[in-house]
C-alpha positions as a Markdown table, in Angstrom:
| # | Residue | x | y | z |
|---|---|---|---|---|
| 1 | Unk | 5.2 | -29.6 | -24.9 |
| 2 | Unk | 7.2 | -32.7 | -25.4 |
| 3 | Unk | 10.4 | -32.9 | -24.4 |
| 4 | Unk | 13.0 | -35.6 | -23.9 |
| 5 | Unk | 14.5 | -36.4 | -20.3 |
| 6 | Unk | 17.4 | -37.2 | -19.6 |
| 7 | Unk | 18.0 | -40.2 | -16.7 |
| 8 | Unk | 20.6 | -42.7 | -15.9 |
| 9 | Unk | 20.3 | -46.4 | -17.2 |
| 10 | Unk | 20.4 | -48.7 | -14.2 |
| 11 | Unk | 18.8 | -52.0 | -15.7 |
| 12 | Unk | 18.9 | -53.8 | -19.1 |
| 13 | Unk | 17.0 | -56.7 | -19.8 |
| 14 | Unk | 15.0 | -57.9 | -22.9 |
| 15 | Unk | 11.4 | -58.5 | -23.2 |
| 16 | Unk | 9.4 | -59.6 | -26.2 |
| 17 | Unk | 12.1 | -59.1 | -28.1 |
| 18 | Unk | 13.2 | -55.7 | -27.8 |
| 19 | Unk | 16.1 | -54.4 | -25.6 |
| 20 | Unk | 14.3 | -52.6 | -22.5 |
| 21 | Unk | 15.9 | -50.7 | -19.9 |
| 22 | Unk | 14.9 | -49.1 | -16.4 |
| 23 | Unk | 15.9 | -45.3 | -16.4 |
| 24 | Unk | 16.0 | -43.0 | -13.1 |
| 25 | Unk | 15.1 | -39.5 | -13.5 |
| 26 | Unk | 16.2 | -37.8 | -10.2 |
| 27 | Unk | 14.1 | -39.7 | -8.2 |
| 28 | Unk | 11.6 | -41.5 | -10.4 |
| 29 | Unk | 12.6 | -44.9 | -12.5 |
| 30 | Unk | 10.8 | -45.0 | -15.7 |
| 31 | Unk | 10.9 | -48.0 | -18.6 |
| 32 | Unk | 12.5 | -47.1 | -21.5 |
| 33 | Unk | 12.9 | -48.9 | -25.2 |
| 34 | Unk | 16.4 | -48.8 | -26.4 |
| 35 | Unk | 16.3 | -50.1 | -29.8 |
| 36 | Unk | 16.7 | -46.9 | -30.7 |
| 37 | Unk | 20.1 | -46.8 | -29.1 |
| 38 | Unk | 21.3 | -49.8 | -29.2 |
| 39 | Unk | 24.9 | -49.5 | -27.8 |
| 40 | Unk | 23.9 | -48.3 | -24.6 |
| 41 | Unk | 25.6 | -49.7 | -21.4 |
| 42 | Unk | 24.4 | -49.9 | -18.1 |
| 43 | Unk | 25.1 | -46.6 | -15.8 |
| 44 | Unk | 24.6 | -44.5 | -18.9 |
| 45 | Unk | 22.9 | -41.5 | -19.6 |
| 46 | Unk | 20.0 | -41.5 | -22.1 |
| 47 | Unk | 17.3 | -38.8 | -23.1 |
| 48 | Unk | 14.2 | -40.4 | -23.0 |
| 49 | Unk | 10.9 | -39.5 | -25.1 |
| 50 | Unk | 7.7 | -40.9 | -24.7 |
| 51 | Unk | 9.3 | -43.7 | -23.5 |
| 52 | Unk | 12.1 | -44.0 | -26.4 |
| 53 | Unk | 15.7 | -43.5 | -25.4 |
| 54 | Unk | 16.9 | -41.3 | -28.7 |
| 55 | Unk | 20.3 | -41.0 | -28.1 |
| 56 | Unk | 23.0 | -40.9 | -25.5 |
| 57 | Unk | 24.5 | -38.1 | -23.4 |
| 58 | Unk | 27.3 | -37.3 | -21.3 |
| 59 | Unk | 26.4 | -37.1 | -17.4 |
| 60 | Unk | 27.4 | -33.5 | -17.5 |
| 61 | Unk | 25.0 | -32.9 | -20.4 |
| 62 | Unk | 22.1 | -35.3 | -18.5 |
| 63 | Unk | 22.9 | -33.0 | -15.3 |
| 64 | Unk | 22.2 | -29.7 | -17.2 |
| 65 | Unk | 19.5 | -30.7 | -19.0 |
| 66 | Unk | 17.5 | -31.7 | -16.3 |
| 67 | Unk | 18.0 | -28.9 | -14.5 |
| 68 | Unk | 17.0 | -26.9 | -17.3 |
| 69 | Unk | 13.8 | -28.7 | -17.7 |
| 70 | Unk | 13.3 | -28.3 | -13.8 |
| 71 | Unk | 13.5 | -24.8 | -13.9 |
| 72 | Unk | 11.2 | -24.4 | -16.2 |
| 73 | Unk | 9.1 | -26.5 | -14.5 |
| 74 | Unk | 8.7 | -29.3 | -17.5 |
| 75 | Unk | 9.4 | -32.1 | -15.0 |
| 76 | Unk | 5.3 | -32.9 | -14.3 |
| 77 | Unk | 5.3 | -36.2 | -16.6 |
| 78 | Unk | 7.3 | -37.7 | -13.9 |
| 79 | Unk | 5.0 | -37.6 | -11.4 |
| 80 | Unk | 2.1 | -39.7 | -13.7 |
| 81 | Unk | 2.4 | -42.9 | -12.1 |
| 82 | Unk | 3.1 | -45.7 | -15.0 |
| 83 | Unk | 0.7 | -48.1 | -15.9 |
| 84 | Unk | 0.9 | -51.3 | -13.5 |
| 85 | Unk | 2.4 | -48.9 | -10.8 |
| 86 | Unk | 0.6 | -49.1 | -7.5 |
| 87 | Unk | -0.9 | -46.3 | -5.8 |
| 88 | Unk | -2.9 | -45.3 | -3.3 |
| 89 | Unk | -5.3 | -48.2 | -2.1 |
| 90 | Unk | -5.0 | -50.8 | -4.5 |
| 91 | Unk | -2.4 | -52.6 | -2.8 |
């Protein structure tokens, strides 16, 4: 199932023209386009699907959400390492 996460902008930057950010999900920091929201701010709370943000939440909102999706254990997409990421021994 696909489901949109929530996370908490903490960078903005462009790159090839199109506003990206960095977006921490508990633990994990993901890229994420926001064209699709463009008046998001730095610190804010986006849900984030398949690498879209799609619109904006409040941090309580983010905060239940993710929980939610924790307890139902739909949280496993975070833990596929991102292309470019290093792992293991390729470093």
């Amino acid at each position: 199932m696909c489901l949109a996460i929530p996370g908490k902008v903490v960078e903005i930057r462009a790159q090839d023209g199109m506003r990206m950010a960095r977006v921490q999900f508990g633990g994990v920091t993901r890229e994420a386009c926001l064209d699709y929201v463009p008046e998001t701010q730095l610190g804010d709370y986006v849900l984030v699907h398949v690498g879209f943000a799609i619109s904006r939440v409040d941090e309580e909102e983010a905060r239940r959400t993710y929980e939610a999706l924790a307890e139902l254990d739909q949280l496993a997409e975070l833990e596929i390492p991102e292309i470019g990421e290093r792992t293991g021994g390729d470093q």
